[in-house]
N, CA, C and O of each residue as an XYZ file, in Angstrom:
608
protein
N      15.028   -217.757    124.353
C      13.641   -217.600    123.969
C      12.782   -218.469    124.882
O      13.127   -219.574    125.300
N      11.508   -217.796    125.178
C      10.618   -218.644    126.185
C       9.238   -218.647    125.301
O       8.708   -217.612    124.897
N       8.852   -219.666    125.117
C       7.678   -219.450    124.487
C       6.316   -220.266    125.794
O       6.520   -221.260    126.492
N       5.144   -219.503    125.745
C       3.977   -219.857    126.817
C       2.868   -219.765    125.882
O       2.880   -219.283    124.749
N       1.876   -220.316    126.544
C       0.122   -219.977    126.204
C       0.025   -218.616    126.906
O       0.368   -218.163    127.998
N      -0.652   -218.118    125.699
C      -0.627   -216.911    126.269
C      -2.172   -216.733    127.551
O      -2.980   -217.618    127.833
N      -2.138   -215.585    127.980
C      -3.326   -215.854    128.988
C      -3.625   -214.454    129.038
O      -3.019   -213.745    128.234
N      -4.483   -213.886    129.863
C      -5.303   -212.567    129.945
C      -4.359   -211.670    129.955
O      -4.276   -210.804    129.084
N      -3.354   -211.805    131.174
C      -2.223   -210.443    131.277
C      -1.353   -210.315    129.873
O      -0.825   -209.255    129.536
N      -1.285   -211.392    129.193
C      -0.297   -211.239    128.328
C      -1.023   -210.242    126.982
O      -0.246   -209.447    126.453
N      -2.397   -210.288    126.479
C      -3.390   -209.528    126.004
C      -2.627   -208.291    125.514
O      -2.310   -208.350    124.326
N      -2.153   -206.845    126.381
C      -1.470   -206.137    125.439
C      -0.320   -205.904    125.036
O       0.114   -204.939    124.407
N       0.360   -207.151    125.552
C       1.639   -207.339    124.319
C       1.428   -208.069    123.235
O       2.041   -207.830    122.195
N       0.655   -208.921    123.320
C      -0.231   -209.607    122.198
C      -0.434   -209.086    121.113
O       0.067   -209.393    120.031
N      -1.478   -207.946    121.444
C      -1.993   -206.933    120.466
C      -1.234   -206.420    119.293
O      -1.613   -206.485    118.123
N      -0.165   -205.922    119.713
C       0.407   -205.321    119.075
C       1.238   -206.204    117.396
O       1.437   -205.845    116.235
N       1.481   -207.429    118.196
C       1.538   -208.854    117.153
C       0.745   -209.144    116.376
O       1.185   -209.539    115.297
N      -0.856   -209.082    116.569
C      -1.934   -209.700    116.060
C      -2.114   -208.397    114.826
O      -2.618   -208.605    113.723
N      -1.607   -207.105    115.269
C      -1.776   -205.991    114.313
C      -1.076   -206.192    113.282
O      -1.459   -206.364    112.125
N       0.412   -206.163    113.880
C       1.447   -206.263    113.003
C       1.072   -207.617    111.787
O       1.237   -207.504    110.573
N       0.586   -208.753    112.439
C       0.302   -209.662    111.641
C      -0.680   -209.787    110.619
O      -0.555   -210.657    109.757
N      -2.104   -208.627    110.637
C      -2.897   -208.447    109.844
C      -2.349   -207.296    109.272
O      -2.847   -207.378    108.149
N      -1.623   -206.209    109.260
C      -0.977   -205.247    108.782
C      -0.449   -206.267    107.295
O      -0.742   -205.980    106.134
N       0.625   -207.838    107.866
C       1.266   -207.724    106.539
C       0.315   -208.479    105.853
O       0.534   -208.531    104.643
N      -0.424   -208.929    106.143
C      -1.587   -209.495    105.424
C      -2.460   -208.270    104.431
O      -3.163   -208.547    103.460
N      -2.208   -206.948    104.945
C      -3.513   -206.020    104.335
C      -4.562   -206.305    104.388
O      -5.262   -206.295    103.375
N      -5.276   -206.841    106.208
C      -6.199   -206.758    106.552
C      -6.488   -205.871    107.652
O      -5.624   -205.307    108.323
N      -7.845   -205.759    107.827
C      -7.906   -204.658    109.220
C      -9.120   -204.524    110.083
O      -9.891   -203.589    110.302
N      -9.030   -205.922    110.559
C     -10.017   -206.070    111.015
C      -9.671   -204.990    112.749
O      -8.510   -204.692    113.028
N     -10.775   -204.591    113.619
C     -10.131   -203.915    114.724
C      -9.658   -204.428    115.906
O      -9.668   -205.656    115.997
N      -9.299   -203.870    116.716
C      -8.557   -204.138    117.928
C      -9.265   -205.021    118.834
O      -8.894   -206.053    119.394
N     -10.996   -204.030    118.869
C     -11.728   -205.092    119.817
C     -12.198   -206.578    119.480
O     -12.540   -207.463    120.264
N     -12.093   -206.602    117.700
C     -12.463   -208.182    117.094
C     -10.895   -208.995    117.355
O     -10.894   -210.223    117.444
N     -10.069   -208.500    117.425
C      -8.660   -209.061    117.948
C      -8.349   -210.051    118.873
O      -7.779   -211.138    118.778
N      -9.155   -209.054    120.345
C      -8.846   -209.489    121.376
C     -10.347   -210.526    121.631
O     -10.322   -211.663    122.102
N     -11.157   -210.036    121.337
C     -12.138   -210.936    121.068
C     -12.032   -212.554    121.252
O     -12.318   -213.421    122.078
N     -11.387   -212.400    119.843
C     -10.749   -213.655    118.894
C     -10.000   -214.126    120.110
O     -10.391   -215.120    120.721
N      -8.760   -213.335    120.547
C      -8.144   -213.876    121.942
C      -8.560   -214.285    123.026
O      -7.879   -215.017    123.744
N      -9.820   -213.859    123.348
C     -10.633   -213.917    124.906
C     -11.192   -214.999    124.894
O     -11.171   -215.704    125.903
N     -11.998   -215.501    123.444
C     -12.837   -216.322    123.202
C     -11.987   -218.360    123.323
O     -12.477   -219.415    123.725
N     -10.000   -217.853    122.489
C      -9.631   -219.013    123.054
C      -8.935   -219.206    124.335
O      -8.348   -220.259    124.582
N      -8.991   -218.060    125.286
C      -8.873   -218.119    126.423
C     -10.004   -218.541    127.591
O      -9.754   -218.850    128.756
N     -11.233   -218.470    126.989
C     -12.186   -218.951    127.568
C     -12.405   -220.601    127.659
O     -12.782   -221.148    128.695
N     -12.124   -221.286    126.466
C     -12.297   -222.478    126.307
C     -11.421   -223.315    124.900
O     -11.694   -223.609    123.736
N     -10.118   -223.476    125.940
C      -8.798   -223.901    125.452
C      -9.006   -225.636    124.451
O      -8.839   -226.193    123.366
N      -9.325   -225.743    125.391
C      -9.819   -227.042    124.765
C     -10.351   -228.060    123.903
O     -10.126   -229.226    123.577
N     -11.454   -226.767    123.587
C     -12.494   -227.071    122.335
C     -12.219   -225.881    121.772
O     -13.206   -225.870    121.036
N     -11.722   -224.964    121.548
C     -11.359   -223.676    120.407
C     -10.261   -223.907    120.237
O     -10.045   -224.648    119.278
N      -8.856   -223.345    121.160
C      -7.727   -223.736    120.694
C      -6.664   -222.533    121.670
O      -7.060   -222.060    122.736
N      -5.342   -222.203    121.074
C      -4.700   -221.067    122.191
C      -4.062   -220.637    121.446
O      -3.967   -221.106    120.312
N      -3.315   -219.426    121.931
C      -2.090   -218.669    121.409
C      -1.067   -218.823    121.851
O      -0.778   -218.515    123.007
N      -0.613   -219.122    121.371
C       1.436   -219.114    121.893
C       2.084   -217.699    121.691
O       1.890   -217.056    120.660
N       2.839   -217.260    122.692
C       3.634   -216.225    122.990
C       5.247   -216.454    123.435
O       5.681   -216.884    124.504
N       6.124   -215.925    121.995
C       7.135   -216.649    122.427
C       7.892   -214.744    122.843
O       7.505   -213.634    122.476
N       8.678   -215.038    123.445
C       9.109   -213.827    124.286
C      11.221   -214.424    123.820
O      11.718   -215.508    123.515
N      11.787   -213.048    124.013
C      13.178   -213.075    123.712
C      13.759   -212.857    125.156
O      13.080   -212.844    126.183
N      15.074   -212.694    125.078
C      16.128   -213.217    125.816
C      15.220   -211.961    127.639
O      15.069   -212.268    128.822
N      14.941   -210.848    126.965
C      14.813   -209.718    127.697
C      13.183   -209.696    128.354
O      12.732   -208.831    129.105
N      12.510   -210.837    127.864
C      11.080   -211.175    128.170
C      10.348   -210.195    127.156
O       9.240   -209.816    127.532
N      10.763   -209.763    126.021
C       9.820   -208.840    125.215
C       9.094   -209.764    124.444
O       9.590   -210.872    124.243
N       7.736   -209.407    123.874
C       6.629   -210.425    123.144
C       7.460   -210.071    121.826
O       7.766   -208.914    121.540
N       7.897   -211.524    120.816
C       8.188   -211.202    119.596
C       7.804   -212.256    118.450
O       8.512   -212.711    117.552
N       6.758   -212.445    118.696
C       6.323   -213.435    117.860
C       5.425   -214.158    118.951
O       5.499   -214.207    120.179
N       4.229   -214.899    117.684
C       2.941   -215.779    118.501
C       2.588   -216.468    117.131
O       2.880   -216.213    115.962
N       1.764   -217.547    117.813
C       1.328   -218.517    117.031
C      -0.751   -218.225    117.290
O      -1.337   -217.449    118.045
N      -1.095   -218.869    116.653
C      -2.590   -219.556    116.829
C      -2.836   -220.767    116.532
O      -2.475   -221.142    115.417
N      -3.376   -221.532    117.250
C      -3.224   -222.962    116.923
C      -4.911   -223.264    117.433
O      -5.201   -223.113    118.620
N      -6.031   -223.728    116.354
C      -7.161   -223.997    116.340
C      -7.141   -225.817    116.435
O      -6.288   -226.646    116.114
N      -8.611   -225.939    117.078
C      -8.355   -227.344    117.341
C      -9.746   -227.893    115.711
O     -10.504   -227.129    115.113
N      -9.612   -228.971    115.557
C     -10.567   -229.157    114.663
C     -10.531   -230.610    114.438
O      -9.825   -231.199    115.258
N     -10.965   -231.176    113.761
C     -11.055   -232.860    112.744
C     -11.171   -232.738    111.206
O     -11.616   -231.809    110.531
N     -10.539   -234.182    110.757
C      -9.961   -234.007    109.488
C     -11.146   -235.245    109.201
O     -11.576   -236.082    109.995
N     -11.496   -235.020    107.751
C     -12.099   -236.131    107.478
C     -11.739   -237.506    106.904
O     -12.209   -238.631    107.069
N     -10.589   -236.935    106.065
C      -9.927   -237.598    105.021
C      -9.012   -238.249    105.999
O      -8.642   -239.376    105.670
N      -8.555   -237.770    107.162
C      -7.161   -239.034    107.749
C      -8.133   -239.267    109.265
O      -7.600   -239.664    110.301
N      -9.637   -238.940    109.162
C     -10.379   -239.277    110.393
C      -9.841   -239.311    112.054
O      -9.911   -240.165    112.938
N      -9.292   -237.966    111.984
C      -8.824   -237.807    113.226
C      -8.806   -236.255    113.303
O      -8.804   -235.464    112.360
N      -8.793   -235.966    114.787
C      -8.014   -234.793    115.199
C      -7.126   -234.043    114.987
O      -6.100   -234.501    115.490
N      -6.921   -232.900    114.390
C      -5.805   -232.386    113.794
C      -5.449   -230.860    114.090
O      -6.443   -230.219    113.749
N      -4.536   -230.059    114.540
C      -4.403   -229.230    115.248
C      -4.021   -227.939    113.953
O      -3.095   -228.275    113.215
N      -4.642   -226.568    113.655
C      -4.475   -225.852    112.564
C      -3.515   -224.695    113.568
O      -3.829   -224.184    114.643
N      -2.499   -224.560    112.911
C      -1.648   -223.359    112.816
C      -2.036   -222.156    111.989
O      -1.517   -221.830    110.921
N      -3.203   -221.424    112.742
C      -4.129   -220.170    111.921
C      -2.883   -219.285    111.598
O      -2.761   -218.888    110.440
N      -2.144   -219.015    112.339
C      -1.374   -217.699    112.338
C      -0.149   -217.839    112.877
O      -0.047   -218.358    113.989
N       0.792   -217.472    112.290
C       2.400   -217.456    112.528
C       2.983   -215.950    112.161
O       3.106   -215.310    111.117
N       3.357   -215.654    113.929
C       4.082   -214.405    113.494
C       4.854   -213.916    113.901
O       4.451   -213.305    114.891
N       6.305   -213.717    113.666
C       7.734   -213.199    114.191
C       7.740   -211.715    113.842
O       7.549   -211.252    112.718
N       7.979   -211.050    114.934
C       8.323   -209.935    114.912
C       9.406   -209.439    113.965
O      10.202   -210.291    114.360
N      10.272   -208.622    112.831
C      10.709   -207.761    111.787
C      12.540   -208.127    113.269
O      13.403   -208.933    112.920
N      12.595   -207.798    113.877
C      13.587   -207.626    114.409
C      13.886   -209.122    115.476
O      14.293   -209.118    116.638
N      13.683   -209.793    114.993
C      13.515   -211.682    115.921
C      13.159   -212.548    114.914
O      12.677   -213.607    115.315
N      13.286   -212.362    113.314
C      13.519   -212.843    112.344
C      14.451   -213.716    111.877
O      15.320   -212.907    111.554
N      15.037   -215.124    111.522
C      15.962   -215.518    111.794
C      16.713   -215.711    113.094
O      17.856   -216.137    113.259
N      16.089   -215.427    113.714
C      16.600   -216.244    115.523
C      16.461   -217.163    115.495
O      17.585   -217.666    115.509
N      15.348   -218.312    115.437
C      14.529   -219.653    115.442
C      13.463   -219.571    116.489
O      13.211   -220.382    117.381
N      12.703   -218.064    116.114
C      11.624   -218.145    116.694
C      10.458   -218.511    115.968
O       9.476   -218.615    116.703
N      10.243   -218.742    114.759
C       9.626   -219.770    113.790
C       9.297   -220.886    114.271
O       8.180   -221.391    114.385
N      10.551   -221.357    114.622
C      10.979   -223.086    114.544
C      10.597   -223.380    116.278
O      10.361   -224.554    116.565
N      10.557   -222.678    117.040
C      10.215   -222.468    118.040
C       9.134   -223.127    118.534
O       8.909   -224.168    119.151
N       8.321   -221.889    117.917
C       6.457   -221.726    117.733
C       5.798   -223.080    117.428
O       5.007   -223.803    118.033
N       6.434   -223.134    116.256
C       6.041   -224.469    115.788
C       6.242   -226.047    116.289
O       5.511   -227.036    116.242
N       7.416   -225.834    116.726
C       7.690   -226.924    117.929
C       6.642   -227.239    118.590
O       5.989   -228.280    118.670
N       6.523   -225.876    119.215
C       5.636   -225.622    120.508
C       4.124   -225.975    120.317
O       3.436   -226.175    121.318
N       3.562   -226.060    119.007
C       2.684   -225.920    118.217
C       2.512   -227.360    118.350
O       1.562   -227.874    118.942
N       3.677   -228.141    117.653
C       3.194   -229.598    117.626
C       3.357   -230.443    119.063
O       3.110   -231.648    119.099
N       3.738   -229.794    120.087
C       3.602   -230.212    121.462
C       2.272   -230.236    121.828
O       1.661   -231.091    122.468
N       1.870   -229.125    121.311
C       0.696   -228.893    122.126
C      -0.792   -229.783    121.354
O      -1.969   -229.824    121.711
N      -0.070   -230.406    120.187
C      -1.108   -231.022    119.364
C      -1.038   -232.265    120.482
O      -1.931   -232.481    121.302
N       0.213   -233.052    120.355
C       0.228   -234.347    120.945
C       0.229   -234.410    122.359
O       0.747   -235.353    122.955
N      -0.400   -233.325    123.010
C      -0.955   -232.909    124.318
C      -2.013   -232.944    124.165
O      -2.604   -233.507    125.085
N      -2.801   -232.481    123.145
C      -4.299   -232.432    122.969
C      -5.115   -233.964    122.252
O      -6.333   -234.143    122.246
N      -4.068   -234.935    121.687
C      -3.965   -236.160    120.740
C      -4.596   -235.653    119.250
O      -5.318   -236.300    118.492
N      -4.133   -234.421    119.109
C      -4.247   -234.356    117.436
C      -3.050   -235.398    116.649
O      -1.922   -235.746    116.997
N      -3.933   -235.715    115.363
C      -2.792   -236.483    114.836
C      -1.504   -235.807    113.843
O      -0.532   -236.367    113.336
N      -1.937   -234.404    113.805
C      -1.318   -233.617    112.754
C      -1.504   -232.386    112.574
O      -2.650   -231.945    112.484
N      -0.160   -231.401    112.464
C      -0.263   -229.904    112.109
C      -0.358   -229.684    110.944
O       0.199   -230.273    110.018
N      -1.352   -228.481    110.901
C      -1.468   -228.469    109.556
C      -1.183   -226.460    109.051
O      -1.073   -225.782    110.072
N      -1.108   -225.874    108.125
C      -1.308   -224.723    108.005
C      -1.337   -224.368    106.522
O      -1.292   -225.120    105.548
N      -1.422   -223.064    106.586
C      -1.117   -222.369    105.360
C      -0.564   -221.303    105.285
O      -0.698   -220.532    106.235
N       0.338   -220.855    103.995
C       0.444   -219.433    103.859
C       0.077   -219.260    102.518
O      -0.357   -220.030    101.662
N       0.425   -217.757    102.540
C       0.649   -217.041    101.064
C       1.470   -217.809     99.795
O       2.527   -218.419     99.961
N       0.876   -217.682     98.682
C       1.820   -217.988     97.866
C       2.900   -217.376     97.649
O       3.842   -218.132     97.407
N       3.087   -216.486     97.643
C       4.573   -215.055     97.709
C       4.783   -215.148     99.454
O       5.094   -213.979     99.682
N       4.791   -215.656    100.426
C       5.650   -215.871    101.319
C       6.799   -216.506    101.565
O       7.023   -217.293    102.485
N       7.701   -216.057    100.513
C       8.654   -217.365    100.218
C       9.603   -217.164    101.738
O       9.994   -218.257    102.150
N       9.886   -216.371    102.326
C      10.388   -216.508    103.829
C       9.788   -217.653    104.761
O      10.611   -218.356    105.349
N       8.390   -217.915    104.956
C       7.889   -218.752    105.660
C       7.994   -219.817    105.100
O       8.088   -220.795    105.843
N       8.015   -220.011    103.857
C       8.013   -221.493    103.160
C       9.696   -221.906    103.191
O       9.871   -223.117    103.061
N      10.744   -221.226    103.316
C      11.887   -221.332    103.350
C      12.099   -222.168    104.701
O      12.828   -223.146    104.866
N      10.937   -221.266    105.988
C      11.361   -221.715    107.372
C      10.621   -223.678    106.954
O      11.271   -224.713    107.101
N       9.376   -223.585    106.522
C       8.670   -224.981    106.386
C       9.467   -226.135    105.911
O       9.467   -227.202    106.525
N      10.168   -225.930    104.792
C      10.523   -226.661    103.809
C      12.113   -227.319    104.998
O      12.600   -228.425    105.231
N      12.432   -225.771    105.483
C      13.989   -226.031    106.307
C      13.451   -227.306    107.660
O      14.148   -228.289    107.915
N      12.580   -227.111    108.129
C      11.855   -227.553    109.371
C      11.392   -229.596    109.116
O      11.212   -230.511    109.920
N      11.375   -229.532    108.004
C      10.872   -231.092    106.867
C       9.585   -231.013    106.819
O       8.954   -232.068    106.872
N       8.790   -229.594    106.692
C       7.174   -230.019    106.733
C       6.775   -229.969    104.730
O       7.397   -229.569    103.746
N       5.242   -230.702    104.995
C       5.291   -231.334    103.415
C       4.374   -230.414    103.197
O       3.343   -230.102    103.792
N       5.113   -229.875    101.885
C       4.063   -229.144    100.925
C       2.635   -229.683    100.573
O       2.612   -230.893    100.800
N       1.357   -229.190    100.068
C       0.485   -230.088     99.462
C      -0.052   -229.080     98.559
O      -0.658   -228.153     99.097
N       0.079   -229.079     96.984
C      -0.686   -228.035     96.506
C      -1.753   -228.627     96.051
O      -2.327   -227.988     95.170
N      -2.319   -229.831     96.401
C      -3.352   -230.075     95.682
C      -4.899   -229.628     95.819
O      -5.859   -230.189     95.291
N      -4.920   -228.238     96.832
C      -5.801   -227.440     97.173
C      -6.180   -226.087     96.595
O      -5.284   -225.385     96.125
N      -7.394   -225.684     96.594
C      -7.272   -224.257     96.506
C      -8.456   -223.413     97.292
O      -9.680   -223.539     97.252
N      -7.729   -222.633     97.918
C      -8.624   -222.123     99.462
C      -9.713   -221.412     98.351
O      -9.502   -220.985     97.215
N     -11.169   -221.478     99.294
C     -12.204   -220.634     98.639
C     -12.972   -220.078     99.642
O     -12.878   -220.735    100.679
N     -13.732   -219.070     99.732
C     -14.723   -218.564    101.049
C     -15.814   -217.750    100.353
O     -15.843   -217.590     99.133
N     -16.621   -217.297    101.124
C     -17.992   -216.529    101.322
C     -17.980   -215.849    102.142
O     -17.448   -216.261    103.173
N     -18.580   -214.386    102.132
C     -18.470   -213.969    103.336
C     -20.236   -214.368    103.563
O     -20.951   -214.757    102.639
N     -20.666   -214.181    104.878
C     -21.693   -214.887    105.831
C     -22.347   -213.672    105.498
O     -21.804   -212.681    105.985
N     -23.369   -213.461    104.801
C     -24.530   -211.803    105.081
C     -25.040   -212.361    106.590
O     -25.052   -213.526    106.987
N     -25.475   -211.079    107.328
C     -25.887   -210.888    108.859
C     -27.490   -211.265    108.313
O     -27.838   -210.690    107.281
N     -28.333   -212.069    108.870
C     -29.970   -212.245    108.599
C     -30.561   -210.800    108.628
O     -31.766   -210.622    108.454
């Protein structure tokens, strides 16, 4: 397994990940807000954040990460968000999970975040299997809430 930042050429093997990944979510947002989303942290790595593209033995795309850059208030530092984790149906149980995430917290203490952070689903018990296997710490003492933004 090779895992990279992904970059412009890599874009439509990408795609097809970022689908698959809002597919199991039962979201749907489109193709061009996708790559968008992609272009925008390819433009400015630094202060937005990147994608990881981890590729198998044969160089096929089978799994990617998103990793947003941000600050925490409560531990007053830099802290690197793992938006999105996603292994391809057939590269499942390889340790392309454990991979990503590696790769994930490299790239924090490359950037001097002090900490990865993420979330999933509550019924993702596959990903929480990989977390829990990996030593990362649960915290339920949250509960996600949003708005959507009306356009002026």
């Amino acid at each position: 397994m090779r895992i990279t930042v992904a970059g412009a050429a890599d874009l439509p093997e990408l795609l097809p990940l970022l689908r698959a990944y809002c597919d199991f979510y039962e979201v749907a947002p489109s193709d061009a807000a996708l790559l968008e989303l992609s272009r925008a942290l390819l433009a400015d790595p630094r202060r937005e954040g990147l994608q990881l593209l981890a590729r198998d033995e044969a160089g096929h795309a089978v799994g990617f990460a998103t990793l947003f850059w941000t600050w925490q208030t409560l531990s007053a530092a830099r802290v690197g968000v793992m938006n999105d984790l996603y292994v391809a149906a057939e590269a499942r149980g390889t340790g392309v999970a454990g991979g990503l995430i590696a790769a994930c917290l490299e790239r924090c203490r490359e950037h001097g975040a002090t900490e990865l952070i993420w979330q999933t689903a509550r019924d993702n018990a596959r990903a929480q299997a990989v977390y829990d296997r990996i030593g990362a710490t649960r915290d339920d003492r949250w509960l996600d809430y949003s708005l959507p933004v009306d356009p002026a």
